[in-house]
DRENKE-464385 format. One line per field, with one value per residue (C-alpha): x, y, z; residue number from 1. Coordinates in Angstrom, 3 decimals. Example, Ala and Ser with C-alpha at 12.3 -4.5 7.8 and 13.67 -1.06 7.14 Angstrom:
xx: (12.300 / 13.670)
yy: (-4.500 / -1.060)
zz: (7.800 / 7.140)
kolse: (1 / 2)
END
This chain:
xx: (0.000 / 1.854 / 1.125 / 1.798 / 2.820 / 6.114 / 7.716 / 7.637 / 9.450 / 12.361 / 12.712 / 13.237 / 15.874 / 17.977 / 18.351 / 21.958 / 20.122 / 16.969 / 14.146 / 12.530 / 9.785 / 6.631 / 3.571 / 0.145 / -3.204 / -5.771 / -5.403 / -5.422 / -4.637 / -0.949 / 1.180 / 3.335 / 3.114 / 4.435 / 7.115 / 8.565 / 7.723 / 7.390 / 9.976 / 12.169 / 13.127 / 15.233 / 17.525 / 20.326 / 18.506 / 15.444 / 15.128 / 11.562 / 10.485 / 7.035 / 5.788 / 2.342 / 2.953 / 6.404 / 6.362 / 9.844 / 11.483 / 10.173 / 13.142 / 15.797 / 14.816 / 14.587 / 18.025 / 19.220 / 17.722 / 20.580 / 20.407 / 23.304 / 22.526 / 18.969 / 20.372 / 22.696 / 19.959 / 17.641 / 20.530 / 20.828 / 17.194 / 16.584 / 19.854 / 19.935 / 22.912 / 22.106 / 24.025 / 22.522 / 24.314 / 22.595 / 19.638 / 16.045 / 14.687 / 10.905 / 9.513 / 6.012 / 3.139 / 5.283 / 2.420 / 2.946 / 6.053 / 5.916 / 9.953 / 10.105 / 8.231 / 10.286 / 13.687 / 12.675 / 13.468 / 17.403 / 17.613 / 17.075 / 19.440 / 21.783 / 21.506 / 20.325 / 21.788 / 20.274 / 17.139 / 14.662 / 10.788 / 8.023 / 4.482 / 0.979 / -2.562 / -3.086 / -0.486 / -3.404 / -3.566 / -0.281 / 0.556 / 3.680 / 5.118 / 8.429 / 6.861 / 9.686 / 11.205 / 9.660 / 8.660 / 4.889 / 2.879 / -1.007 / -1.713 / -5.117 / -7.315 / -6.602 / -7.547 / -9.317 / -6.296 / -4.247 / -7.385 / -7.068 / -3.179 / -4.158 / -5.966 / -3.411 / -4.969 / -2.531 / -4.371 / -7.066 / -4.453 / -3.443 / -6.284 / -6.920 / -3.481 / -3.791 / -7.629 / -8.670 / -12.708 / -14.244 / -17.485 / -15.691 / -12.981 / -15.964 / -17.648 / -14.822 / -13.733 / -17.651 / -17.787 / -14.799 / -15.331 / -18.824 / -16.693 / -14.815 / -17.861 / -18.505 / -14.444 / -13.378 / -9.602 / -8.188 / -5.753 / -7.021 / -10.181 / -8.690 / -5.904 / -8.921 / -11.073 / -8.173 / -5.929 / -8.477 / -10.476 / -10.333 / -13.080 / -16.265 / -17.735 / -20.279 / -17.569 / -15.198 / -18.017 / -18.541 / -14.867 / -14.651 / -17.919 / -15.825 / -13.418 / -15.341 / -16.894 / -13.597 / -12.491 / -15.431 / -15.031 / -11.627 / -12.331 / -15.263 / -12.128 / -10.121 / -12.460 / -12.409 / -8.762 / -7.474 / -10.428 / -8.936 / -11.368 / -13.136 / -16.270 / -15.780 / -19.262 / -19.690 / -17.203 / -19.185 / -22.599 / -20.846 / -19.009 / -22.231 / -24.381 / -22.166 / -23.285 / -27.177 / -26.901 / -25.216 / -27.748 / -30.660 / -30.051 / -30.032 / -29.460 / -29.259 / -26.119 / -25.159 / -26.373 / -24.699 / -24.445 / -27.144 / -26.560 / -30.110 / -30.727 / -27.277 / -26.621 / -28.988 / -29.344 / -26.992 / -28.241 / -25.473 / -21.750 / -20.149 / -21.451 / -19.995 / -16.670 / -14.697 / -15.694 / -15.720 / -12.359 / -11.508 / -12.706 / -10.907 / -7.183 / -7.345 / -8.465 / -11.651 / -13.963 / -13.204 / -14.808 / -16.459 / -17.301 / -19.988 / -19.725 / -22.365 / -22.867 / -19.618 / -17.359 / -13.720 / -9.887 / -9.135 / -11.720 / -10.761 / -11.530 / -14.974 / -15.977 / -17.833 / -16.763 / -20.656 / -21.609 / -20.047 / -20.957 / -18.333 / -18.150 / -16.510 / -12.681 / -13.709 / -16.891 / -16.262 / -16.836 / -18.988 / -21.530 / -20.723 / -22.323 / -25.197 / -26.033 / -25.366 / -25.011 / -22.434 / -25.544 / -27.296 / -23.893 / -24.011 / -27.349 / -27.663 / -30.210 / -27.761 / -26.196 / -28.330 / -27.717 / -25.732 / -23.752 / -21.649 / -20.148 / -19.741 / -18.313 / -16.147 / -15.027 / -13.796 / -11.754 / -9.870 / -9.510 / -8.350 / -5.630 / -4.190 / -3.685 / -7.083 / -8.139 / -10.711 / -12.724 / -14.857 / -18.856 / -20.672 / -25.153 / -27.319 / -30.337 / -31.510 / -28.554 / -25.747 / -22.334 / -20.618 / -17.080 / -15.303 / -11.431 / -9.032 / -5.819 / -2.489 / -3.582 / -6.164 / -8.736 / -12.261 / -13.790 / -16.977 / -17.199 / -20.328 / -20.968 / -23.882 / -23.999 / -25.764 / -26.679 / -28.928 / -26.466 / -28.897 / -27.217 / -29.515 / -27.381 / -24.371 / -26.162 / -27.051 / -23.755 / -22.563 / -25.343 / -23.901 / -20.201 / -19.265 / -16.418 / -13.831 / -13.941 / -16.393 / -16.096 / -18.820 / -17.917 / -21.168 / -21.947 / -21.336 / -18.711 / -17.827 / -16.447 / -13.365 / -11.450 / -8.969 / -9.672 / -12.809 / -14.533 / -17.115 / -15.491 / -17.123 / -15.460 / -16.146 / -16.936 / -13.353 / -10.916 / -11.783 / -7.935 / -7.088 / -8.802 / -6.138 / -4.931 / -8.019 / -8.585 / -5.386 / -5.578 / -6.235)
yy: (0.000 / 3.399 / 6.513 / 10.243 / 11.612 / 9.459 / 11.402 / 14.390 / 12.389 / 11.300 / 14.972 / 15.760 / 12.828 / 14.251 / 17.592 / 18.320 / 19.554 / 19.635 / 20.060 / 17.221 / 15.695 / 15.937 / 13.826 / 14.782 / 12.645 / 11.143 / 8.116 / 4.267 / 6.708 / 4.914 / 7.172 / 4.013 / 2.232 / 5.198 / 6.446 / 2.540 / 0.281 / 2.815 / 5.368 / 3.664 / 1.062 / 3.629 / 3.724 / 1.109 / 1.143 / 2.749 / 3.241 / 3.539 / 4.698 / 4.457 / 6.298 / 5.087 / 1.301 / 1.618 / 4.766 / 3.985 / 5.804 / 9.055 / 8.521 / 9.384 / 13.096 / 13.575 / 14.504 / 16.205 / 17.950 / 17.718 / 15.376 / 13.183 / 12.901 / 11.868 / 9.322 / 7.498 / 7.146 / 5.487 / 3.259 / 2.400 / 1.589 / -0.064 / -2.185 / -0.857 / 0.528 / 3.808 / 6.020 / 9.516 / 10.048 / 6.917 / 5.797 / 6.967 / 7.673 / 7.886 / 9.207 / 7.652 / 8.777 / 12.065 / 13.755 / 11.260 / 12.884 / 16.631 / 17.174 / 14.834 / 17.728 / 20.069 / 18.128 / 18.961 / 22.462 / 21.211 / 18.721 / 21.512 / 23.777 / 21.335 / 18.381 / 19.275 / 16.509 / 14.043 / 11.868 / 12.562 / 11.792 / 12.101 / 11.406 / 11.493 / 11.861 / 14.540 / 16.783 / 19.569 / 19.309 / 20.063 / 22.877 / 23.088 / 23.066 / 23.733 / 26.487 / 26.928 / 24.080 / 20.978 / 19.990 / 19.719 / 17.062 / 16.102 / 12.340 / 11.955 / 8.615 / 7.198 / 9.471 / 7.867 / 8.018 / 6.368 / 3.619 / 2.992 / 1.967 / -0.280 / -1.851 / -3.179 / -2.774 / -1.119 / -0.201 / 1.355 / 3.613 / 5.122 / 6.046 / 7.852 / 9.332 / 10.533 / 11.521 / 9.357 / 9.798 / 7.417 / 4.694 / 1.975 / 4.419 / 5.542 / 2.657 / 1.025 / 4.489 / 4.890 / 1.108 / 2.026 / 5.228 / 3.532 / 1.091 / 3.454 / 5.221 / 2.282 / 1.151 / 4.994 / 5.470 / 3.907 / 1.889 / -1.381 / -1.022 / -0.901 / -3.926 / -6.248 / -4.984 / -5.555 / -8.232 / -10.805 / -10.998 / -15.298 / -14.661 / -13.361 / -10.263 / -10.636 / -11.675 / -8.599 / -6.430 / -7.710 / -7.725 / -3.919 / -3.256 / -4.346 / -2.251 / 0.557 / 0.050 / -0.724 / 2.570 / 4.467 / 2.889 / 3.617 / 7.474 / 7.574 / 6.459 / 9.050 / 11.853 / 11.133 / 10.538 / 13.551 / 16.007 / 17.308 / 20.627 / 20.128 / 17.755 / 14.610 / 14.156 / 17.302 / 16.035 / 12.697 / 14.702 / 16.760 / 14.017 / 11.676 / 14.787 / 15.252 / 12.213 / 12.709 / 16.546 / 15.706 / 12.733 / 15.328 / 16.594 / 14.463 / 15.765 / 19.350 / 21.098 / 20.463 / 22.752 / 24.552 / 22.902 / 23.043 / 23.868 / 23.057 / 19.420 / 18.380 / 18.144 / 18.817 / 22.263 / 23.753 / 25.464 / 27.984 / 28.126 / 29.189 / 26.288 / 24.184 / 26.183 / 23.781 / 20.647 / 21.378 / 22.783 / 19.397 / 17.244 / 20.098 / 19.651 / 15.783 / 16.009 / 14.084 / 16.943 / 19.031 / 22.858 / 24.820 / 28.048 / 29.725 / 33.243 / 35.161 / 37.761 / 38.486 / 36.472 / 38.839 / 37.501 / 36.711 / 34.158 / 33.562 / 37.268 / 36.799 / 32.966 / 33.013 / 30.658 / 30.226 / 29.769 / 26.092 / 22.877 / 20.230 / 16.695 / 13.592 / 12.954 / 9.767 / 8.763 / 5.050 / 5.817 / 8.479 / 5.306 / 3.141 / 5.940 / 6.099 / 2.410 / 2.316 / -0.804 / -1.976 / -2.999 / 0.194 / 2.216 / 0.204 / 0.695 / 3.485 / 5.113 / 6.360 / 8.241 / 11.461 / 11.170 / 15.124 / 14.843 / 11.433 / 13.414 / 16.709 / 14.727 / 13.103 / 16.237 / 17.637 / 14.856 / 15.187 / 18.879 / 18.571 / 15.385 / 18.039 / 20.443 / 22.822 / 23.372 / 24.525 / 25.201 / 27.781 / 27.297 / 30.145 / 31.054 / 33.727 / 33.506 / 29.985 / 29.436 / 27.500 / 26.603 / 23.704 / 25.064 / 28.272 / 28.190 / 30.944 / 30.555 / 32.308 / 34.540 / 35.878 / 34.352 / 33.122 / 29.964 / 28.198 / 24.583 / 22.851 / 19.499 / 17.300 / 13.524 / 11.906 / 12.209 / 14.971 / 17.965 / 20.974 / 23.692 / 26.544 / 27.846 / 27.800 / 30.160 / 32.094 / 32.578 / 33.564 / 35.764 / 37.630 / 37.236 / 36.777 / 34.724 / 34.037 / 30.161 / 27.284 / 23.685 / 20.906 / 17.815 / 15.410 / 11.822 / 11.440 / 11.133 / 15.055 / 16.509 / 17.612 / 20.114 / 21.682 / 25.257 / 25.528 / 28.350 / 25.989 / 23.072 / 19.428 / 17.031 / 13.529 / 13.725 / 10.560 / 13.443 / 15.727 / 15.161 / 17.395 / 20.001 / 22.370 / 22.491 / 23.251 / 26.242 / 27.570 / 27.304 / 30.152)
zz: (0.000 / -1.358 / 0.044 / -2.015 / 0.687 / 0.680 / -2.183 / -0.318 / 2.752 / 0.248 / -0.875 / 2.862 / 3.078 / -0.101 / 1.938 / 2.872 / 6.149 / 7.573 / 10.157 / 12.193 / 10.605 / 12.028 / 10.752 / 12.017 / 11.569 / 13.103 / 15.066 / 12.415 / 9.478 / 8.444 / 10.151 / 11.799 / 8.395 / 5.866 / 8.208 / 9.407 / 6.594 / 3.411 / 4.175 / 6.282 / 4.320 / 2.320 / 5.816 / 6.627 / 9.818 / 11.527 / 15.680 / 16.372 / 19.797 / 20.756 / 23.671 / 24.232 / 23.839 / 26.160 / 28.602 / 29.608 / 26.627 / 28.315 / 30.504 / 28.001 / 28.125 / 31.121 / 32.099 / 28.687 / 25.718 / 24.083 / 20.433 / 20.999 / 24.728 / 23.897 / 20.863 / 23.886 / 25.775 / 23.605 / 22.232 / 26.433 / 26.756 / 23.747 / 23.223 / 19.874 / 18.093 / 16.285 / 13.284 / 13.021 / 9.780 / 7.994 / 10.299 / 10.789 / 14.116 / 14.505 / 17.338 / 17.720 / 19.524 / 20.702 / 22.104 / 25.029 / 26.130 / 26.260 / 26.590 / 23.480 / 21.619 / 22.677 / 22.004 / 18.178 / 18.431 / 19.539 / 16.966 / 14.465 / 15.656 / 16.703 / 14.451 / 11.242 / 9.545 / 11.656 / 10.066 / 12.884 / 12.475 / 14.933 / 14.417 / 16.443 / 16.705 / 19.006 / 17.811 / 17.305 / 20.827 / 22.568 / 24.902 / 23.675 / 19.518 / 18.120 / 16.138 / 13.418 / 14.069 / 12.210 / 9.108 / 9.276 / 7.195 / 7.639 / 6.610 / 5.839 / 5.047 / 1.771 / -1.304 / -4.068 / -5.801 / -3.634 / -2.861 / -6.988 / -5.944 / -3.434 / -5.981 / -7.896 / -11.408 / -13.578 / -16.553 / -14.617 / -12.315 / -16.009 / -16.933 / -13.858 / -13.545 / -17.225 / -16.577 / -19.545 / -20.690 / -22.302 / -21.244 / -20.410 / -18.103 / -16.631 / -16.060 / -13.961 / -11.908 / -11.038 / -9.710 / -7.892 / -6.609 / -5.049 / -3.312 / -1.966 / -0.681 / 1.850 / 2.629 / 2.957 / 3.193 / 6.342 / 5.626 / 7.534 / 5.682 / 2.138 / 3.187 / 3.969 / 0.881 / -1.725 / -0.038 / 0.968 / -1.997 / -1.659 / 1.269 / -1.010 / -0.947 / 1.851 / 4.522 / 3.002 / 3.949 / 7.053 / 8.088 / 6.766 / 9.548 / 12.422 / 11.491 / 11.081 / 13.823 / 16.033 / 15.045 / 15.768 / 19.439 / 19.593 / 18.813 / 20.998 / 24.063 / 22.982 / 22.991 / 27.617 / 26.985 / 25.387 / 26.117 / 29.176 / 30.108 / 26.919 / 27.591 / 26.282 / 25.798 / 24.368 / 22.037 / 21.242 / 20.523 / 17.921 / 16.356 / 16.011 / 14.937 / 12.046 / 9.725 / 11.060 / 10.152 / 6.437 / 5.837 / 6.035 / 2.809 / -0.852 / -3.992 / -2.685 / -1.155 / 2.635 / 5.260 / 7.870 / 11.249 / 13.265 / 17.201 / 18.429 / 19.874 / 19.612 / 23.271 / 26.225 / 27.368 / 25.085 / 21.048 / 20.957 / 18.804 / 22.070 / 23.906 / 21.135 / 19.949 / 22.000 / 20.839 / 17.077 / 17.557 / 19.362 / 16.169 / 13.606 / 15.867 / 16.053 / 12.227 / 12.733 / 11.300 / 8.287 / 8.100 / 5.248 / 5.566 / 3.281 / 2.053 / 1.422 / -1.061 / -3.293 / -2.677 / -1.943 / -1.467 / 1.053 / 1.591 / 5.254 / 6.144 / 5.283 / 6.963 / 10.279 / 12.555 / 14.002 / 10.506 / 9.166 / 7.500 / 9.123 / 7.722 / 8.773 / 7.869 / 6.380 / 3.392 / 4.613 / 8.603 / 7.652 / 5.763 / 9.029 / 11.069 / 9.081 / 9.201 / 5.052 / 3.865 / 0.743 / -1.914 / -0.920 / -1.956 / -4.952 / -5.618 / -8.751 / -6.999 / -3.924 / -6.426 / -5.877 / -2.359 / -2.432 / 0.529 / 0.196 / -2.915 / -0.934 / 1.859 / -0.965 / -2.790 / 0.823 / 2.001 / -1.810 / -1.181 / 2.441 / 1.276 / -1.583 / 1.352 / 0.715 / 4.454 / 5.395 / 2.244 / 1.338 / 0.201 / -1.150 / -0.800 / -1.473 / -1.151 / -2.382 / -4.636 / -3.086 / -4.737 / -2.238 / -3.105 / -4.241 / -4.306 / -5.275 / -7.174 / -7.648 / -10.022 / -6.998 / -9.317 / -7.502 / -8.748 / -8.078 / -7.931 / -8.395 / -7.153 / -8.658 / -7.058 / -9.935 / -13.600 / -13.018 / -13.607 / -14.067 / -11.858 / -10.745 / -8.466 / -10.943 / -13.321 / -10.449 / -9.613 / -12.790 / -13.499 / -10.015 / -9.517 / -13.466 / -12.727 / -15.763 / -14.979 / -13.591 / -12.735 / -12.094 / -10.515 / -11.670 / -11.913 / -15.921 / -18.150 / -18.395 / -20.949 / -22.787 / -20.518 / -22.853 / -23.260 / -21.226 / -19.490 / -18.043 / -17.484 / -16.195 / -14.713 / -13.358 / -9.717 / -9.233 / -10.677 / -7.780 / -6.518 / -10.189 / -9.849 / -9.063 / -12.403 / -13.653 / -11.338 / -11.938 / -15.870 / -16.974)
kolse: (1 / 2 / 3 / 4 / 5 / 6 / 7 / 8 / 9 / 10 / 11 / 12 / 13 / 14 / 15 / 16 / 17 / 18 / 19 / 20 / 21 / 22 / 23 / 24 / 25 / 26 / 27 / 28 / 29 / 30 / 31 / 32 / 33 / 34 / 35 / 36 / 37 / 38 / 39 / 40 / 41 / 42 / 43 / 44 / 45 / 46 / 47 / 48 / 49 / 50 / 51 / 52 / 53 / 54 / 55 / 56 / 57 / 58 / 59 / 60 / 61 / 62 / 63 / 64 / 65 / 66 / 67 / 68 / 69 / 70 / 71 / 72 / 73 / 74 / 75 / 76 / 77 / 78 / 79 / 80 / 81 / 82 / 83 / 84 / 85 / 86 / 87 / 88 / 89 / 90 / 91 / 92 / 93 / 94 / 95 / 96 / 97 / 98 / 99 / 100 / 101 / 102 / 103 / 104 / 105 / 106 / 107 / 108 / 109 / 110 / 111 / 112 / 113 / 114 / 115 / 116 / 117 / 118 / 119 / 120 / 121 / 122 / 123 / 124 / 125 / 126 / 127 / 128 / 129 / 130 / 131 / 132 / 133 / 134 / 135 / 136 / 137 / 138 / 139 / 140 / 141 / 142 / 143 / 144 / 145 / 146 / 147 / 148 / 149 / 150 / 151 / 152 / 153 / 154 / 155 / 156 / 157 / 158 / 159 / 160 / 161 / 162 / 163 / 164 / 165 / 166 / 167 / 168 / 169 / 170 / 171 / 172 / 173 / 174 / 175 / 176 / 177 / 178 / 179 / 180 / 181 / 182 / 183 / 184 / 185 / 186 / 187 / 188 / 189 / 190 / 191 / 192 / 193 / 194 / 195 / 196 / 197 / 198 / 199 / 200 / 201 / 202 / 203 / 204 / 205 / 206 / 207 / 208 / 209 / 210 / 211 / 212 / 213 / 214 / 215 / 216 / 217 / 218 / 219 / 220 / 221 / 222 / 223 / 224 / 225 / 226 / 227 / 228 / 229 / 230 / 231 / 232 / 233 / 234 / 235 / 236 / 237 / 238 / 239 / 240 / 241 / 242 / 243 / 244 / 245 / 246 / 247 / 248 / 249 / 250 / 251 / 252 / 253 / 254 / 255 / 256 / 257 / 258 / 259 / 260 / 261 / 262 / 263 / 264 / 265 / 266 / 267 / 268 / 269 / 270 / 271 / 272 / 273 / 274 / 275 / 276 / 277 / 278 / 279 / 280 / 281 / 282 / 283 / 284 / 285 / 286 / 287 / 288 / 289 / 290 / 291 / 292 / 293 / 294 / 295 / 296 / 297 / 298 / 299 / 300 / 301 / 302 / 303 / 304 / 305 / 306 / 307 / 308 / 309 / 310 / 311 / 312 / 313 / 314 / 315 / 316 / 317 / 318 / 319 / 320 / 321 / 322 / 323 / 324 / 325 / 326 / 327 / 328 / 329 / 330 / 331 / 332 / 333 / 334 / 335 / 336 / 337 / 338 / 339 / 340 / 341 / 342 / 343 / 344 / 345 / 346 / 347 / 348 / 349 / 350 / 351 / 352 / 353 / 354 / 355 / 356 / 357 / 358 / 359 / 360 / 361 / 362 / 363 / 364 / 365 / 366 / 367 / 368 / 369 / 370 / 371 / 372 / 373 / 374 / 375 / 376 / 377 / 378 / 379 / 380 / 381 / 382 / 383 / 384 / 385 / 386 / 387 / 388 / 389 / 390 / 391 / 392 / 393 / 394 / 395 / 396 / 397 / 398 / 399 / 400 / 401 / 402 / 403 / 404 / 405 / 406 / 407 / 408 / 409 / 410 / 411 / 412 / 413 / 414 / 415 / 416 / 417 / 418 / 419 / 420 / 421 / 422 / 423 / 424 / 425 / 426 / 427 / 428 / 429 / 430 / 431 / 432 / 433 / 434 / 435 / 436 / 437 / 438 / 439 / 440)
END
């Protein structure tokens, strides 16, 4: 199972010198797997200290910040011989040791030829970050892309990579892109859809259930764990709200989240700021904010934090949640259902590095995304779920902002791209749409 963000890992190996690495995610999204069996087997030899499976390690910065002091220590406790000049060290789980954390800042100044790593799951909630001093990546779930990989069928990965349109293109990327609907992207999920395909599909399904549901469990412990003076069931209302609020809608555009009746006694953003923050830092949520009106650069000046649609970090969990089952995904009739391909369309966006994204409304007429590029250009993305690919709202936002370019992400084929104004795409190429937006 490959994983794009590993180029961008070598790069950062090739440096003469460098900053600690420091891989953020949410917890069961492959940060263990990409940094120990993808990227370190390009090491002679990798050191990997966990701190939540063995607390001890904590003890080797306890006396000494200083890199080589820390690197004797660890070779003391672990019995393992260690060459900064040609070996990886990974640093698991760091949030677990707060003076690991801030060791990064002295491996940077002090050892920048060193080949230090850290990952974790709660990094978005430390008291404490090297702010400088790192290297900072987000690993998300498995984008479709990278779930077409996993796949192992060759011919089909080129015609995705090289956007190819034509029926029979289509027809395989649609069956797949359904599939991925109900596995999602984490990486035990896709291993047991694609890897144990001797068991049938009915026991596949049910195997990729228990993990959803495993992992739902495991987030639902973490949220009394890690909440600290956030409450953790505060925490859990938000997070289950989420796919309830999104499943409202079907083949319209998702609404803003709705305060009222998510937790007892409370109907207000301020009595919920916390929480959604919570969900945003561990990267279990992902925020749009509409604009209203005009939309004006910079987007981010205009978004009101009471005012956002938040979806789950994950289509496949997301499905779980909802109690959607693998032939209703496949059925052609879910197709319309709007907010599985909004939910979709984010996840690619936040996995290229667009986060948060931006929606825009007025009045009736709502476009799910509007993105700006380099050249300070603002363009509207249109989503449509199904074959049905009238867009009211589209023409309504031409007819008021006159923007120089427009996308549509739909159910169909699409079209020819080249030289477009109004371009449409098929909803599996969300991951390119950056060169279309900044193709002028």
């Amino acid at each position: 199972m490959q994983r794009a963000l590993l180029d961008a890992l070598i790069a950062w190996k090739n440096q003469a010198s460098r900053k600690p690495l420091l891989i953020d995610g949410a917890r069961q999204t492959g940060k263990t797997f990409l940094l120990q069996e993808l990227f370190g087997k390009t090491f002679a030899n990798t050191l990997r200290i966990d701190f939540l499976e063995t607390p001890a390690y904590k003890e080797a910065f306890e006396s000494s910040l200083s890199p080589d002091d820390i690197l004797f220590n660890l070779e003391l406790i672990s019995g393992q011989s260690f060459n900064p000049q040609t070996d990886l060290l990974i640093l698991d789980e760091i949030g677990e040791c707060e003076r690991a954390v801030t060791s990064l800042k002295y491996f940077a100044e002090k050892a920048a030829t060193y080949f230090v790593a850290a990952s974790g799951s709660n990094i978005g909630l430390l008291n404490t970050f090297p702010v400088g001093k790192v290297q900072q990546y987000n690993l998300r779930p498995l984008s479709f892309g990278e779930f077409l990989q996993a796949a192992d069928e060759p011919a089909l990965l080129k015609a995705f990579n090289q956007q190819m349109s034509s029926p029979a293109v289509h027809s395989k990327l649609m069956d797949k892109l359904t599939d991925y609907f109900f596995t999602g992207g984490m990486p035990e999920a896709v291993s047991v859809w694609f890897q144990h395909k001797e068991l049938g599909i009915l026991e596949r399904v049910e195997r990729v259930n228990q993990i959803h549901a495993d992992l739902v469990a495991g987030y639902q412990r973490d949220f009394g764990k890690y909440a600290g003076k956030v409450d953790a069931t505060l925490i859990e209302s938000v997070f289950n709200s989420i796919p309830a609020q999104l499943s409202l809608v079907m083949d319209e555009s998702v609404k803003r989240f709705k305060f009222k009746n998510v937790h007892e006694r409370k109907s207000r953003y301020n009595d919920f700021e916390n929480a959604i923050h919570w969900l945003q830092n561990c990267r279990l949520a992902l925020a749009n904010y509409p604009i209203e009106g005009t939309p004006k650069l910079p987007l981010a000046a205009y978004k009101k934090d009471n005012k956002v649609k938040l979806f789950l970090f994950d289509t496949g969990l997301l499905n779980h949640m909802l109690g959607s089952g693998y032939r209703e995904i496949k059925q052609q009739s879910y197709e319309y259902k709007g907010y599985i391909a909004e939910n979709f369309v984010q996840q690619e966006l936040a996995a290229i590095g667009v986060d948060p994204t931006f929606s825009w409304n007025d009045a009736r007429a709502e476009i799910e995304f509007i993105v700006s590029n380099d050249e300070g250009k603002i363009i509207p993305i249109e989503v449509k779920s199904g074959k049905r690919t009238r867009a009211k709202s589209l023409q309504s936002y031409i007819q008021k902002c006159s923007p120089e370019k427009t996308i549509k992400l739909t159910g169909t084929q699409g079209s020819p791209i080249t030289g477009q104004t109004h371009i449409v795409m098929p909803l599996y190429y969300a991951q390119f749409l950056p060169e279309r937006w900044g193709d002028f």
